[in-house]
N, C-alpha and C positions, 0 to 999 in steps of 0.2 A: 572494530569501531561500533559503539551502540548508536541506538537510533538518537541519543540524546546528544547524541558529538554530532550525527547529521543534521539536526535541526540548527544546531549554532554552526556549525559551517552554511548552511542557508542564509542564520542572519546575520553572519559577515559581509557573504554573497550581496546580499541585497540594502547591507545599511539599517537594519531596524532587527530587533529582536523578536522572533516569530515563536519561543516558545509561550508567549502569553495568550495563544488562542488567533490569531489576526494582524499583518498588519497593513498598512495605507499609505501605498508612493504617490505624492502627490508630484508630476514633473512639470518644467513649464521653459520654453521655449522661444525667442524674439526675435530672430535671427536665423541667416541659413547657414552660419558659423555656431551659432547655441546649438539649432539643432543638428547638423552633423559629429557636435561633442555628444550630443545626449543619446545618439546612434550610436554610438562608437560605445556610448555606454553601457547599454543596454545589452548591444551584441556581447560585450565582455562578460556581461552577466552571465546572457543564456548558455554560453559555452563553458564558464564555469560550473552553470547547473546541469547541463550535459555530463560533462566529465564527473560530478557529485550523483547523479544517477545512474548511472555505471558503476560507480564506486558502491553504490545500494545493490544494484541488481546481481555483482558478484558475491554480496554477503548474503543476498538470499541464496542462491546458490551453492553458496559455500554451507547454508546451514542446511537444506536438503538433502545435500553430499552428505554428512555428518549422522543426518536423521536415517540416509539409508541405508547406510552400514549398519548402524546400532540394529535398523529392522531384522538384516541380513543374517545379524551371527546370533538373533533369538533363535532357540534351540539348538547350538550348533556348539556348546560345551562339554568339557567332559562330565561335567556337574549333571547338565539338560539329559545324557546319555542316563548317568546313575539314577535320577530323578524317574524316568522314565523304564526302569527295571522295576522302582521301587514301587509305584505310583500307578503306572498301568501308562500306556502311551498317551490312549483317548484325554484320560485326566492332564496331561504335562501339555497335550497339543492345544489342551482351551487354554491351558495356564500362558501359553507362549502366543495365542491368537492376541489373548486380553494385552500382554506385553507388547506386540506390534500395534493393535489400536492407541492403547497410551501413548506412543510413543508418534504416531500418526497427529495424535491429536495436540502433543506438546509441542509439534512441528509447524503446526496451523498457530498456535500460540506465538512462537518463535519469530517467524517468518512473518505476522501481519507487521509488526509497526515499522517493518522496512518496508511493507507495500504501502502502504497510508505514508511514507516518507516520499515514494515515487510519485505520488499520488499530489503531494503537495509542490514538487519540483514539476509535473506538466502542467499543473495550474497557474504557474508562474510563466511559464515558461511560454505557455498559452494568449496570459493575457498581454507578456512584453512583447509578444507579436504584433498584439493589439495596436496596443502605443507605438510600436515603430510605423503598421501603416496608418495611423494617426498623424505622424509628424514627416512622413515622406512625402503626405498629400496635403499636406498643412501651405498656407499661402508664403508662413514666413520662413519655411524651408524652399518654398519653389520660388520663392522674390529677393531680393536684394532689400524690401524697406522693413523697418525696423520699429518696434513699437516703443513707445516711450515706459511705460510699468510692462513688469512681466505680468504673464496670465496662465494660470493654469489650464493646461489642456486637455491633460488626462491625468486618468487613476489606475492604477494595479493593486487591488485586493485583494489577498491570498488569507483565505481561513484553513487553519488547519484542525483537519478532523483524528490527530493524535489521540486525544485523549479518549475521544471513543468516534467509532467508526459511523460513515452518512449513509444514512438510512439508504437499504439498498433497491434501486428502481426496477430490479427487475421480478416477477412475481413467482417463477415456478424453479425450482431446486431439486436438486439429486442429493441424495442421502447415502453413507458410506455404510454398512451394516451387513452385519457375517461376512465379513471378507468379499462383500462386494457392490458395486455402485448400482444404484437402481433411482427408478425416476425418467423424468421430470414429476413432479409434486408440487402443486398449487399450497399457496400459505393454509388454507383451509383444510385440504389432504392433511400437512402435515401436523393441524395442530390436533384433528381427528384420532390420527394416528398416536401422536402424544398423549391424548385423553384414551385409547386403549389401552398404553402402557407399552405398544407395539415398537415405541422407541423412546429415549431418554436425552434429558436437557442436556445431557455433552456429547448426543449423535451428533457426527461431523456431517455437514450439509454445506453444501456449491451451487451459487448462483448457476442458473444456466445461462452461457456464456461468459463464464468467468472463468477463473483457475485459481481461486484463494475460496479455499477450505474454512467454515464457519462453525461452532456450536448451534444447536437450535436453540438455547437460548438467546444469541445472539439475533436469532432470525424472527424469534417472537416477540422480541425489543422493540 
């Protein structure tokens, strides 16, 4: 399933169309029979979006699984063997580093728009929390009288940062280079670093405290 089948399964989930950027549940309540339906509704959601975020988290995984193999059996053909008689080892062993990092780096590619999919399902998931203890402590859930017009109570606003990723809050990063992780690095270290030539706009770079792998172009955005 691509990330674009989980966004419309989202705005099934929730009733509106969320691949346009945003959308806006207005709910509203008059009653402690309205609002024990609008519970009832809401839970139905979040447990859909549960079961729809698991259904995310094993595709990332599944595409991990995928990417490590592929890492795994670089140099390990009868081709990589021949190459390496012909070629000299040292030469075949950068040729097969550079083919692990590619392949590193098309993984980070692969795997973000299912994390920015997780990413949009806690936010939801987040704020209908919101709105339930809204209307659990609301008077005309906890009273028997009833208003004459309805009124909106609350809102749930889910932006989705698909299209391109929210700016990230935290400030120092780990950089993946010669086969190995080094860091933390201040946005200034690294763009330092970038102005020596010491690393390059598709060095994969990690928030610290994160576990999704970025380009430092992405991080100098």
């Amino acid at each position: 399933m691509s990330p674009e089948d989980f966004l419309q399964k989202i705005s099934a989930i929730v009733g509106q169309d969320i691949s346009s950027g945003q959308i806006t549940m207005r709910v509203s309540w008059n009653d402690p029979a309205e609002a024990r339906s609008l519970l009832l509704r809401l839970r139905t959601m979040q447990k859909q979006l549960r079961l729809l975020k698991r259904d995310a988290s094993a595709m990332i995984s599944s595409v991990k699984s995928e990417y490590a193999t592929a890492r795994m059996r670089v140099g390990k053909t009868f081709a990589s063997g021949l190459a390496a008689g012909f070629f000299g080892r040292r030469t075949v062993g950068h040729f097969n580093s550079a083919q692990r990092d590619s392949l590193r780096r098309s993984q980070v590619s692969a795997v973000a728009p299912f994390e920015r999919v997780k990413g949009i399902i806690d936010s939801l998931l987040y704020q209908l929390d919101t709105v339930k203890g809204q209307i659990e402590l609301s008077p005309e859930y906890l009273s028997s009288a009833s208003r004459a017009k309805p009124v909106i109570k609350a809102e749930v606003v889910a932006s989705t940062p698909f299209s391109k990723p929210p700016p990230l809050p935290l400030s120092r990063f780990y950089i993946y280079i010669g086969d190995q992780v080094k860091g933390p690095y201040s946005r200034e270290q690294l763009q330092a670093l970038r102005d020596a030539s010491a690393i390059a706009d598709d060095t994969l770079c990690c928030a610290e405290g994160s576990e999704v792998w970025i380009t430092y172009t992405e991080v100098s955005a």
